[in-house]
Structures are given as C-alpha cells and as structure tokens.
PAZAPA-4460 file (N, C-alpha, C; in steps of 0.05 Angstrom, whole numbers, plus 32768, in hexadecimal, padded with zeros to 4 digits):
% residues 268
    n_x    n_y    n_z   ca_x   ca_y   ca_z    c_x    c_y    c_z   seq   type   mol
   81EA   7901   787F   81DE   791B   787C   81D1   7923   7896     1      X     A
   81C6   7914   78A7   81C2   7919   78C1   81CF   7924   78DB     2      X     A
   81E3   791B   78D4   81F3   792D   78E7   81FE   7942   78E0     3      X     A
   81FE   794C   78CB   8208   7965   78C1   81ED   7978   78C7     4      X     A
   81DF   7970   78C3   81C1   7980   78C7   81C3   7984   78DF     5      X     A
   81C4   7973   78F6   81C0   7977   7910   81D6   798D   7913     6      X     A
   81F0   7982   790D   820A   799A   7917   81FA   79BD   7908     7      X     A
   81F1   79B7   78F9   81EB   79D4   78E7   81D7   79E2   78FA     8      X     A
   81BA   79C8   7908   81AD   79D3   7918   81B9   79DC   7933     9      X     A
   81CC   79CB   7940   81D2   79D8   7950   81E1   79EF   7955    10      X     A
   81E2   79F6   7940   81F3   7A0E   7941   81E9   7A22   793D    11      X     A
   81D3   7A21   7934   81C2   7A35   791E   81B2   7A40   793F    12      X     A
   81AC   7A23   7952   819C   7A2D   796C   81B1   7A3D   7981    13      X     A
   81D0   7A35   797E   81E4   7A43   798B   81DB   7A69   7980    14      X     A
   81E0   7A64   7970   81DE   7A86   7965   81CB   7A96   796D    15      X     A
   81B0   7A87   796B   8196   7A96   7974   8199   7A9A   798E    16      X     A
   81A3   7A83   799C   81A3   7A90   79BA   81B4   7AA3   79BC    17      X     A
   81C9   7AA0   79B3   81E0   7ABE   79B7   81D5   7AD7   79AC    18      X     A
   81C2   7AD2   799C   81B8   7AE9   7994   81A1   7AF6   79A5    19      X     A
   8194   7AE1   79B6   8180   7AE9   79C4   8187   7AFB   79E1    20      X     A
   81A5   7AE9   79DD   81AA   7AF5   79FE   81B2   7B0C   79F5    21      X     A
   81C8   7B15   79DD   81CB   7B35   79DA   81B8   7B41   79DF    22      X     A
   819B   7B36   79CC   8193   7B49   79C9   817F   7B51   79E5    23      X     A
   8180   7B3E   79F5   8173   7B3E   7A14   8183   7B53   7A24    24      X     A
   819D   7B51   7A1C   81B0   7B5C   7A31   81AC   7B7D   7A2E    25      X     A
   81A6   7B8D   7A13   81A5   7B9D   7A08   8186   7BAC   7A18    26      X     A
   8176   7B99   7A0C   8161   7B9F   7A19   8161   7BAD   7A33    27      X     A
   816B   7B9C   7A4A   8170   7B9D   7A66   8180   7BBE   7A64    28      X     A
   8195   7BC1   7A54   819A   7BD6   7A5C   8193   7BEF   7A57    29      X     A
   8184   7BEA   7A42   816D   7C04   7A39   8160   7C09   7A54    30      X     A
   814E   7BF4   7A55   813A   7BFA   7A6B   8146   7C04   7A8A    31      X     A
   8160   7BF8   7A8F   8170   7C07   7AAA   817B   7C27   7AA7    32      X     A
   817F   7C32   7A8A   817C   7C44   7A82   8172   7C5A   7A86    33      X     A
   814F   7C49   7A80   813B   7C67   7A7F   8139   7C5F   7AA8    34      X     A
   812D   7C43   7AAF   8125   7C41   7AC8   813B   7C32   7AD7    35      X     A
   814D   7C48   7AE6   8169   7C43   7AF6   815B   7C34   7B0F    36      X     A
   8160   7C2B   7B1B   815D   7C19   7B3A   8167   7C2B   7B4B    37      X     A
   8160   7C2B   7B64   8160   7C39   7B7D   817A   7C40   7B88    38      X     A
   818E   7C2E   7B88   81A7   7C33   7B86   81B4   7C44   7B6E    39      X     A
   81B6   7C3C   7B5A   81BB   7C4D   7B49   81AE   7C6A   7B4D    40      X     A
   8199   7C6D   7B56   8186   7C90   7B5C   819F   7C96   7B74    41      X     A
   819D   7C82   7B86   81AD   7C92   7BA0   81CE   7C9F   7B98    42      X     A
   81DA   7C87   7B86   81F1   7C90   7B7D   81F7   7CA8   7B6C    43      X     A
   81DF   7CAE   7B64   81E2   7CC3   7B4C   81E0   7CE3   7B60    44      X     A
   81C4   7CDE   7B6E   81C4   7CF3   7B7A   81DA   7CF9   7B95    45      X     A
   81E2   7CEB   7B9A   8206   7CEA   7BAF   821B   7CFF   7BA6    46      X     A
   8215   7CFD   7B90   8236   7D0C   7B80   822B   7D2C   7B87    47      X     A
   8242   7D36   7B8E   8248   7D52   7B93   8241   7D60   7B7B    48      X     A
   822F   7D73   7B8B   8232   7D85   7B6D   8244   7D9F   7B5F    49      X     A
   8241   7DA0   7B55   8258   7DB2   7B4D   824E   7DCF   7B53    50      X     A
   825A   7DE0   7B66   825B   7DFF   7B77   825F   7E12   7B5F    51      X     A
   8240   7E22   7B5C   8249   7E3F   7B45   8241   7E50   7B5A    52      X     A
   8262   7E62   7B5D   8264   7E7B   7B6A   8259   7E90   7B5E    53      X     A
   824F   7EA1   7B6A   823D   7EB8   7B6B   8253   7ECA   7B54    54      X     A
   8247   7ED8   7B3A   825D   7EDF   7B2A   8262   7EFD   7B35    55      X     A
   827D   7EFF   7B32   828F   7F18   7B3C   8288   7F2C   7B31    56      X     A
   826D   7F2E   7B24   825C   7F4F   7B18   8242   7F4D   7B26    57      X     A
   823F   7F3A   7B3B   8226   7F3F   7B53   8234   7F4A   7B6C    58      X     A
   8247   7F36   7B75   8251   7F39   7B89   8254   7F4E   7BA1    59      X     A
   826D   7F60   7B94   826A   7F7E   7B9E   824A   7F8F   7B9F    60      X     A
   823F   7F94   7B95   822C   7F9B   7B9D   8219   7F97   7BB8    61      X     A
   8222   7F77   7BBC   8213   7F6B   7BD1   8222   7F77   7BF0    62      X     A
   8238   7F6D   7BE6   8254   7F80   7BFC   8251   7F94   7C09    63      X     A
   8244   7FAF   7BF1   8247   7FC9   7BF9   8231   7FCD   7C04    64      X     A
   8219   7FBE   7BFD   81FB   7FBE   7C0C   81FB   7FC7   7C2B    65      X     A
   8213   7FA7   7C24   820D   7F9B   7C45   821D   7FB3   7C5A    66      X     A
   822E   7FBE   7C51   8243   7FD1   7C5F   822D   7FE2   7C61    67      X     A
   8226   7FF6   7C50   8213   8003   7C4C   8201   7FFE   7C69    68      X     A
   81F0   7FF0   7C66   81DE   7FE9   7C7B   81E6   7FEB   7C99    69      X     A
   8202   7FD8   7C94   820E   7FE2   7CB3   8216   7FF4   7CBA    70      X     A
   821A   8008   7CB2   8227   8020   7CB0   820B   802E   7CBB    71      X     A
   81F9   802F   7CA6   81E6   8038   7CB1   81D6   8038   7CD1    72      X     A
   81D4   8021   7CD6   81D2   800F   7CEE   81E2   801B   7D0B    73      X     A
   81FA   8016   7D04   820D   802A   7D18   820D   8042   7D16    74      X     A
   8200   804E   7D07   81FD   8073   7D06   81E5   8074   7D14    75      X     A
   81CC   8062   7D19   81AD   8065   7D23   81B8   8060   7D3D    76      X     A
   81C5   804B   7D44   81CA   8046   7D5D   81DF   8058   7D73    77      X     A
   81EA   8065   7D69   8203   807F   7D66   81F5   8092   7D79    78      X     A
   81E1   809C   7D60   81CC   80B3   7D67   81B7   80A5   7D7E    79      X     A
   81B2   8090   7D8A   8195   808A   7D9E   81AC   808C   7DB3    80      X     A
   81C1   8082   7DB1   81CE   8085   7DC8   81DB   80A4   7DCD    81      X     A
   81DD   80B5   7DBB   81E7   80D1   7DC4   81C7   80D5   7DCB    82      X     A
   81B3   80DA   7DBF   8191   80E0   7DC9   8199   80D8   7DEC    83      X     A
   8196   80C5   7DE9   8196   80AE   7E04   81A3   80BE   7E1B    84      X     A
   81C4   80C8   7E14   81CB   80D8   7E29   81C9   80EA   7E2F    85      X     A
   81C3   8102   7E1B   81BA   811C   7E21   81A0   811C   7E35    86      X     A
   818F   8106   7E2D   8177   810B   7E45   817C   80FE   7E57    87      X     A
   8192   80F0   7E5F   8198   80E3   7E73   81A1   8101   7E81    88      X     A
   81B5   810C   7E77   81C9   8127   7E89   81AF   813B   7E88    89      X     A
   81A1   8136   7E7C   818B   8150   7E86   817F   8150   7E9E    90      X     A
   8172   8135   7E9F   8162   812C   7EB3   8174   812C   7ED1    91      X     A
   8192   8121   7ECB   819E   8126   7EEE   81A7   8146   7EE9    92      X     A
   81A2   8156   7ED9   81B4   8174   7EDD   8192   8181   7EEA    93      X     A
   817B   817A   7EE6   815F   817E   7EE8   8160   8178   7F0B    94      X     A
   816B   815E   7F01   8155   8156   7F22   816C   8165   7F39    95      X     A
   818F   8167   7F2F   819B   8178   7F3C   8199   8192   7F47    96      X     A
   818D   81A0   7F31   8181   81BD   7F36   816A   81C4   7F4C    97      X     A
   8154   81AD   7F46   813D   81AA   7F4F   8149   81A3   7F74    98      X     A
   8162   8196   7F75   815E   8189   7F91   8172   81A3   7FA4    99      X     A
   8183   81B6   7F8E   818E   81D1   7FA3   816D   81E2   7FAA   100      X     A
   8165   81E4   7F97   814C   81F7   7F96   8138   81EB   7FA5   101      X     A
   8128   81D7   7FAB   8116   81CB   7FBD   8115   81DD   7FD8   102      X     A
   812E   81E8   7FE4   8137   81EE   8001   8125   8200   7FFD   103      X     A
   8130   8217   7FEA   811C   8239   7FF0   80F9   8230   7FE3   104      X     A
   80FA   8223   7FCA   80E3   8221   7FBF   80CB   8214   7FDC   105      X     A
   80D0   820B   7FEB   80C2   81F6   7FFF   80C5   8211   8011   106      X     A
   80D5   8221   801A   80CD   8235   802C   80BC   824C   801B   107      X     A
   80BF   8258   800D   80A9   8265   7FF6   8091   8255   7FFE   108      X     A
   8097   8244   7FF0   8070   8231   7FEA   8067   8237   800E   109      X     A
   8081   822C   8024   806E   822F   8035   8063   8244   8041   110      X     A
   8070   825C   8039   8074   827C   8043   8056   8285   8036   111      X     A
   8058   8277   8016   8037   8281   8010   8022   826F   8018   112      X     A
   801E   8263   801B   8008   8250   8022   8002   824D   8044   113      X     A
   801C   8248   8050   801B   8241   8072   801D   8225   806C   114      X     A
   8028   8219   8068   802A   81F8   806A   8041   81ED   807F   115      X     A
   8039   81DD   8095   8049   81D3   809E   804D   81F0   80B6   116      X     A
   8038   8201   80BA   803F   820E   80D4   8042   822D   80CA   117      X     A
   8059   8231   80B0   8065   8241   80AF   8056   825F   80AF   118      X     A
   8060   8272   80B0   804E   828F   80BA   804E   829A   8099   119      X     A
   803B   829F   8091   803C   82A8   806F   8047   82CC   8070   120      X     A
   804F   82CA   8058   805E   82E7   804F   8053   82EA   8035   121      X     A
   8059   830B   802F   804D   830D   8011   8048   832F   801A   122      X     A
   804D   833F   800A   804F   8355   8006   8026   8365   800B   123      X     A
   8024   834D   7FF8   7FFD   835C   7FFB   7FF4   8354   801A   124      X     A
   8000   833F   8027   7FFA   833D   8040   7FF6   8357   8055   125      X     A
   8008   836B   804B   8015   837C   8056   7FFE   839E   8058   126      X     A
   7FED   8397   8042   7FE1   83B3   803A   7FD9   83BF   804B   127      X     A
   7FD9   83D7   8057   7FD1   83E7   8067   7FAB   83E1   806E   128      X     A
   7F9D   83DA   805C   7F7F   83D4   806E   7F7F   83B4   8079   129      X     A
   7F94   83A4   8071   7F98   838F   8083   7FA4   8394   80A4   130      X     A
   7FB1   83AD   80A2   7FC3   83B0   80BB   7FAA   83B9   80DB   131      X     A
   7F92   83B0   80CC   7F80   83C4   80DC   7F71   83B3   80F7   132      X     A
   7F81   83B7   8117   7F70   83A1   8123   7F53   83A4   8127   133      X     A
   7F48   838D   8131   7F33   837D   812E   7F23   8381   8151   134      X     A
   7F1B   8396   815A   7F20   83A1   8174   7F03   8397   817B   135      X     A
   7EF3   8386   8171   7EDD   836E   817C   7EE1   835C   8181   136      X     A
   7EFB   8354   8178   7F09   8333   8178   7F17   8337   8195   137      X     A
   7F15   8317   819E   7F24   8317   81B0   7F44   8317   81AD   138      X     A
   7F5B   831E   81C5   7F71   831A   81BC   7F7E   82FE   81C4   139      X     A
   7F95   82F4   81B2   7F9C   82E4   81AE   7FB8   82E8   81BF   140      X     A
   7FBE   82CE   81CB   7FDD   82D2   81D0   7FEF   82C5   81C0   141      X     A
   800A   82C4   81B6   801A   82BF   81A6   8032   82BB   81BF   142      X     A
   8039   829F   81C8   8055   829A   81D0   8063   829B   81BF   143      X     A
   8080   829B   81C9   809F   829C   81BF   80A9   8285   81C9   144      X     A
   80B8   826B   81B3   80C8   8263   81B9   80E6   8260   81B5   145      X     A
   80EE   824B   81BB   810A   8251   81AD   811D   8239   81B0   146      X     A
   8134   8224   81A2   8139   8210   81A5   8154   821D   818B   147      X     A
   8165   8207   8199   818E   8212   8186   818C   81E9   818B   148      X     A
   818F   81F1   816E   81A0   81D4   8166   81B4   81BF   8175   149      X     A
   81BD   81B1   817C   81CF   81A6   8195   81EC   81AE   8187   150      X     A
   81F1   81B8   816B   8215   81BB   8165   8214   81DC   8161   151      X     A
   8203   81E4   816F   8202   8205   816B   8207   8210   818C   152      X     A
   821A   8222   8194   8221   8229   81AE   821A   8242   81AF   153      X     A
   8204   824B   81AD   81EE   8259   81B4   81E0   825C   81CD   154      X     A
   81DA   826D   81D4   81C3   8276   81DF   81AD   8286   81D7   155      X     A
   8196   827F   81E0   817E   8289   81BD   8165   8289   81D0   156      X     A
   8164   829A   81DC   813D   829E   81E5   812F   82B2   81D6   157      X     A
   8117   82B5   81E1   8108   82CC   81E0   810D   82E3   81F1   158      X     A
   8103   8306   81F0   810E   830E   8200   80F1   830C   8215   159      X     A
   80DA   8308   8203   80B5   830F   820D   80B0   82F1   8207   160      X     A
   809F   82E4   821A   8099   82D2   8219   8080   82D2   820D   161      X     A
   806C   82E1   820B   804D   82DB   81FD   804D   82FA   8201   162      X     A
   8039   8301   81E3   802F   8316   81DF   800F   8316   81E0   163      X     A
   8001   8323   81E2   7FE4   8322   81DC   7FDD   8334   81C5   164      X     A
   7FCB   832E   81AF   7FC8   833C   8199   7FAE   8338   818C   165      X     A
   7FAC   8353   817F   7F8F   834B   8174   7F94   8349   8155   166      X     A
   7F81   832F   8141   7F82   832F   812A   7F85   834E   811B   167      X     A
   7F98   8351   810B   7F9D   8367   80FD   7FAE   8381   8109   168      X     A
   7FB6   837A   8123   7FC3   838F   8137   7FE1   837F   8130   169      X     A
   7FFD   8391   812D   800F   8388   812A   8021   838E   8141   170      X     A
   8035   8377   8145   8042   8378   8161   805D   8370   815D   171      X     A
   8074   8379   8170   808E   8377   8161   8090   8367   8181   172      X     A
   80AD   8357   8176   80B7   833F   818B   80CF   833E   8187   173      X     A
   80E4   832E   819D   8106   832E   819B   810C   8311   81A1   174      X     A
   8124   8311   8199   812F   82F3   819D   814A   82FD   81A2   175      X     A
   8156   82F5   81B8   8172   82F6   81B8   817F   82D9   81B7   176      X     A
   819A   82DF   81AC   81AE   82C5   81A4   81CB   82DD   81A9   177      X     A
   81DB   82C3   81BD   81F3   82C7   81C8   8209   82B4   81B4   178      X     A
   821C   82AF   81B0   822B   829F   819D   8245   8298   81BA   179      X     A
   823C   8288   81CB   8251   8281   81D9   826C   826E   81DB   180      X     A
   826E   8264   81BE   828A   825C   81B5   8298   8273   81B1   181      X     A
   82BC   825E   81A9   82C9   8279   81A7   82D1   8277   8190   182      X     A
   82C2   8276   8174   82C6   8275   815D   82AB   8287   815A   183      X     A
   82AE   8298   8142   829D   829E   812A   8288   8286   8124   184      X     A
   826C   828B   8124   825A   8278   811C   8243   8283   8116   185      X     A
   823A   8276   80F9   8222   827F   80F4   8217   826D   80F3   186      X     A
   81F9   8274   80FB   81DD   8271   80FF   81C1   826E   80EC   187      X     A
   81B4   8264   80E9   819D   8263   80D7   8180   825D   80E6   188      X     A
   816C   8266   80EC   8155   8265   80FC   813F   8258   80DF   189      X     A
   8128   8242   80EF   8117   823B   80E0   8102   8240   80F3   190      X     A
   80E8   824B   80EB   80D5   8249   8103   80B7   8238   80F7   191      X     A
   80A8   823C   8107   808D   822C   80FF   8074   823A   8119   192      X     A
   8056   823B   810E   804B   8246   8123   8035   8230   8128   193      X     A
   8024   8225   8140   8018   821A   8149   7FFC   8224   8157   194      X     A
   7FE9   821B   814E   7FE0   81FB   8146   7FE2   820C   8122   195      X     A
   7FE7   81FA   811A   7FF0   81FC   80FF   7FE2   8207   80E2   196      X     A
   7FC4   8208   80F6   7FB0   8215   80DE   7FAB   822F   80DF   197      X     A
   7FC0   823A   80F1   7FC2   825A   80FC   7FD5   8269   80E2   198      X     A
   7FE0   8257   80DD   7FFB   8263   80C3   7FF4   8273   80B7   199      X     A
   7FE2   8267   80A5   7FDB   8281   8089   7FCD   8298   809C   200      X     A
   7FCD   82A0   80AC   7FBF   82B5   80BF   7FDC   82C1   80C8   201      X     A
   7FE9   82B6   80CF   8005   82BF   80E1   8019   82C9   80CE   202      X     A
   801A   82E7   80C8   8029   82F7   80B3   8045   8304   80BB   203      X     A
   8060   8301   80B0   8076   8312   80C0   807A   8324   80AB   204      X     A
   8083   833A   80BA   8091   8355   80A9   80AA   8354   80AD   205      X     A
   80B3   834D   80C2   80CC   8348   80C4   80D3   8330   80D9   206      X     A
   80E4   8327   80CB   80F0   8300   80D6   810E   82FF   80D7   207      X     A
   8119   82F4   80DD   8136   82F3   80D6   8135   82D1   80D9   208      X     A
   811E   82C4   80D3   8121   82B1   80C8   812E   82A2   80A6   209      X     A
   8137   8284   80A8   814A   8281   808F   8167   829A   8086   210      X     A
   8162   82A8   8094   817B   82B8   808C   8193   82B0   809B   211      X     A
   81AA   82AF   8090   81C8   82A4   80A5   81CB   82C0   80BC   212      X     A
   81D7   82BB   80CE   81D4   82C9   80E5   81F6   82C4   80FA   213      X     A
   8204   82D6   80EC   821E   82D5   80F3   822A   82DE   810D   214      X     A
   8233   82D3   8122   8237   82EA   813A   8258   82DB   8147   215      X     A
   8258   82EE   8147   8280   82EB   8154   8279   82DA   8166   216      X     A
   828C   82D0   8177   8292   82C2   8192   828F   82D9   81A2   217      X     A
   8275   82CC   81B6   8279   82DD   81CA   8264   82F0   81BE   218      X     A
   825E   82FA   81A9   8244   830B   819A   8224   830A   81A6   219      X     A
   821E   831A   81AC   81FC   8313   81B0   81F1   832C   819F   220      X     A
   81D9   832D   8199   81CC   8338   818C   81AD   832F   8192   221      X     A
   8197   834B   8185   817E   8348   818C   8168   8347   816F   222      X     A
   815C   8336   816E   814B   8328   8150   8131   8333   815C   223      X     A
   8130   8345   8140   8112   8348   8146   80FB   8336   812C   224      X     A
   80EA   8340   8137   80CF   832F   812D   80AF   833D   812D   225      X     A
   80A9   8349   8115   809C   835C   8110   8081   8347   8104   226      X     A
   8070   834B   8111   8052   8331   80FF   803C   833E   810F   227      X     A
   8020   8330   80FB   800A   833B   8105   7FF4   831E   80FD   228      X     A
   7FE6   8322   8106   7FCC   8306   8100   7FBB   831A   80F0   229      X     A
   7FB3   830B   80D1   7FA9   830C   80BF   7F87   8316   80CD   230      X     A
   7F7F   832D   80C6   7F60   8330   80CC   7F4F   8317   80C8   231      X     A
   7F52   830C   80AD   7F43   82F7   80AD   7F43   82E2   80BC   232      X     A
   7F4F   82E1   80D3   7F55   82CC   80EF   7F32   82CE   80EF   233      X     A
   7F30   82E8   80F8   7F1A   82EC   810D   7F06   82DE   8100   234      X     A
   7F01   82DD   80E3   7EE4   82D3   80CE   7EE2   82B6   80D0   235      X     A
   7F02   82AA   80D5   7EF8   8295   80D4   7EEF   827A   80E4   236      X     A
   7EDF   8270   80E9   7ECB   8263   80F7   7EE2   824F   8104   237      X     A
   7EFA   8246   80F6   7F07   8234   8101   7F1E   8237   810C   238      X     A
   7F1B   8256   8114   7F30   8261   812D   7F2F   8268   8144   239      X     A
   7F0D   8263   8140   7EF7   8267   815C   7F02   8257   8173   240      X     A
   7F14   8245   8172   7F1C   8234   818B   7F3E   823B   8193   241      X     A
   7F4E   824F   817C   7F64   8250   8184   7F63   8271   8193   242      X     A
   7F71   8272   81AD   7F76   8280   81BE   7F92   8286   81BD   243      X     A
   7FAB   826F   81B8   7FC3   8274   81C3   7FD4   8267   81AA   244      X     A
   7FE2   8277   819A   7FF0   827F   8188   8014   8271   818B   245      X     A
   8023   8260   818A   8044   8256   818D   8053   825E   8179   246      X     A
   805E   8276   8178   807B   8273   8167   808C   826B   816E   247      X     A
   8094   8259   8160   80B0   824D   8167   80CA   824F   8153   248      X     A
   80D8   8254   815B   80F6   8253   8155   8112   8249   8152   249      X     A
   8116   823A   8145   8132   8224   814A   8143   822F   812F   250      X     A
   8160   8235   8147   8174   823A   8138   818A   821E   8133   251      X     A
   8196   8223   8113   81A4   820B   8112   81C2   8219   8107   252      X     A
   81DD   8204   8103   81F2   820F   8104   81EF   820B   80E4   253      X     A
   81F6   8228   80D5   81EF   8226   80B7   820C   8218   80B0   254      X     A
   8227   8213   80BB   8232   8202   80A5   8243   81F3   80C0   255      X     A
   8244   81DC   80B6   8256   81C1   80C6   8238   81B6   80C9   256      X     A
   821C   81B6   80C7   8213   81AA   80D6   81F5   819B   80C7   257      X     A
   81ED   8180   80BE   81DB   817C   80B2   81BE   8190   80B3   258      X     A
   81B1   8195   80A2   8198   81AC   80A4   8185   8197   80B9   259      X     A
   817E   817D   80AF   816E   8170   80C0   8170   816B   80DD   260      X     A
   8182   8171   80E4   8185   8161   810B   8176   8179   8115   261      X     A
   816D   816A   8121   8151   817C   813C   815D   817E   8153   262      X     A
   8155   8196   8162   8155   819E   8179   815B   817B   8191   263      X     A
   8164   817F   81A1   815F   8168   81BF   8171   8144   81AC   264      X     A
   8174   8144   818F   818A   8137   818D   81A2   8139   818B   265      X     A
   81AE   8123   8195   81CD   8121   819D   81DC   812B   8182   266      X     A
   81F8   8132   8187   8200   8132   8173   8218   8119   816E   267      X     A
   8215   8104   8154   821C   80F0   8152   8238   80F8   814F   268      X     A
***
C-alpha cells in the first residue's frame, strides 16, 4: 500500500505544479498586458500611421482661396508699379521743362532784381517822373565795352567809349559789329554792368541784348542802346563811392557753338 500512495502522491504534486506554472504564466501575461516594457512602447509607437486625406468637400475651397489671394496680390502690385511710373515720367518730363526754361527764367529774375551785374528792365522803370535828372548830383561816367567769342568772326566795338550822365538823365549809345566770314552768321550778345551793386540802378529802354542778331557775310550794322541811372542812385548812401559806371558786352555764335565758352579761350 505504500507505494501506491507515494505513486498517487507524486503525481497529485506533478499536477499542482503544472497547474501553478499555468496559472503563473497567465498571470505574467495579464500584467505585460496592462504594463508593456519599453521595447514593446518603442515598437508600438514605430508603426506608421495610417494618412487621412483632407476630404474632397473641403478641399476646393482652400484652392480657390489661395488663387483668390494671388490674384489679388498681383493686381496691388500691378497698380504700385503703374503709380511708380507715372511719377517717375512726371518728374523727368518736369525737370525737362524746368531745364529748357531756366535760360530765360534766370535772365528775367536777373533783369528784375540786377543779380549778377545785370541792368534791370520793367516797364514802371520807365515812368515819365523817373525820367527826371538829378541836376545836384554829380555826373557819372558809363564806359563801353565789348568782347566776340573766339568761334564768332566778328568785329564788335563801341562806337563812344564813355558817356557822362546824370542819375535820371537818359542817354543813347552804339555798338557796331561787322560779320567778316563769308557765310551767314548769327549772333547773340550777353552783357553785365560793374561794380555790380550799380545794376538795379542801371535801366535799358532799348538793348539788343539776348536777341539773335543775323548779318550776311561781309554785313555790318549799328546797335543801339537806350538806358538811364535810376534817380534813386543819387539817395543811396552806398553809391557815394561809385564815379565810373562798365557796360560790357560779349557777343557769342548763337548756333555751332556751346553758350558757356568765354571770351580769350581757345577753341578746342
């Protein structure tokens, strides 16, 4: 009977263990279940996920936005750049106008004011109780000069070299010019009077200054010059030292020839 017992026990302890390890093994995998290991996390979160495209009743909308906008975009930028050029072409058609016109506007400004020498003009200059000399004042003399451009074949003096005059007394003067080429050439005269704070005092009625001045080959002709010194010479305190009066005269060749080149330079 003893060994049958023992075989029964040992068998009876075979079972329990097989039952313990199921039920161990079970266990283990519950618990790896709820609490996966670090590897298992990394492997899980690895896998690709699966791509949901944007559904085909949003889409278009987003499309036409975007067109929309650019469209817009290139119409703002369209218009800054037509803005952009119109005041670009204003500004050189401006400063173009401005740079033919400078020539007379700068003889005007200086004709009214005397700037830079010039002898002032102006109609009210002219009024008959200005014309009236000043016969306590002493008289003034007024030379004549005269200078031709070096590409001008001229000959160009005065015919009177100095006049004597009294503030407000008016006095007429000549200039002759010969044209000794044997072409047709015209002429243009610029003058200026000296010492230079005499100007606004120094009035012409007649000049044949800035005007073109055409004379055949071989042509001479006689320029007159009709002016008077402003009464108010005499009042003022800071003419008390001028005695002697320079008009001067320089003719230049009005076409072939730059406006700027002066008298005594070469011609390049």
């Amino acid at each position: 009977m003893a060994a049958p017992a023992r075989t029964m026990a040992h068998r009876l302890g075979l079972a329990s263990t097989a039952i313990s390890c199921q039920l161990s093994n079970a266990t283990r995998m519950s618990i790896r279940s709820k609490y996966p290991t670090a590897a298992q996390r990394s492997f899980n979160t690895s896998k690709p996920r699966a791509y949901t495209s944007p559904s085909s009743s949003t889409q278009p909308p987003l499309r036409s936005q975007a067109k929309t906008e650019a469209s817009d975009f290139r119409r703002k930028v369209k218009a800054r750049n037509t803005d952009l050029l119109y005041y670009t072409a204003s500004i050189l058609m401006g400063t173009l106008g401005l740079s033919y016109a400078a020539v007379p506007l700068y003889r005007m400004f200086c004709s009214a004011t005397g700037l830079g020498g010039a002898p002032m003009v102006g109609v009210t200059k002219f009024a008959p109780e200005r014309l009236v000399p000043q016969e306590n004042h002493r008289r003034i003399k007024v030379k004549f000069n005269a200078d031709t451009s070096t590409s001008l074949q001229w000959s160009f003096q005065p015919q009177q070299r100095m006049v004597q005059v009294l503030p407000g007394e008016t006095a007429l003067a000549f200039y002759t010019a010969r044209n000794k080429s044997e072409e047709d050439v015209i002429g243009i005269a610029t003058y200026n009077v000296t010492p230079s704070k005499v100007a606004p005092y120094f009035n012409k009625i007649q000049c044949f200054c800035f005007e073109e001045q055409k004379l055949m080959s071989g042509e001479e002709v006689d320029m007159p010059i009709f002016f008077f010194l402003d009464p108010e010479f005499a009042k003022d305190p800071d003419m008390s030292d001028v005695d002697t009066v320079v008009l001067s005269y320089t003719f230049f060749k009005a076409r072939g020839m730059p406006f700027e080149k002066q008298p005594g330079i070469a011609e390049q």
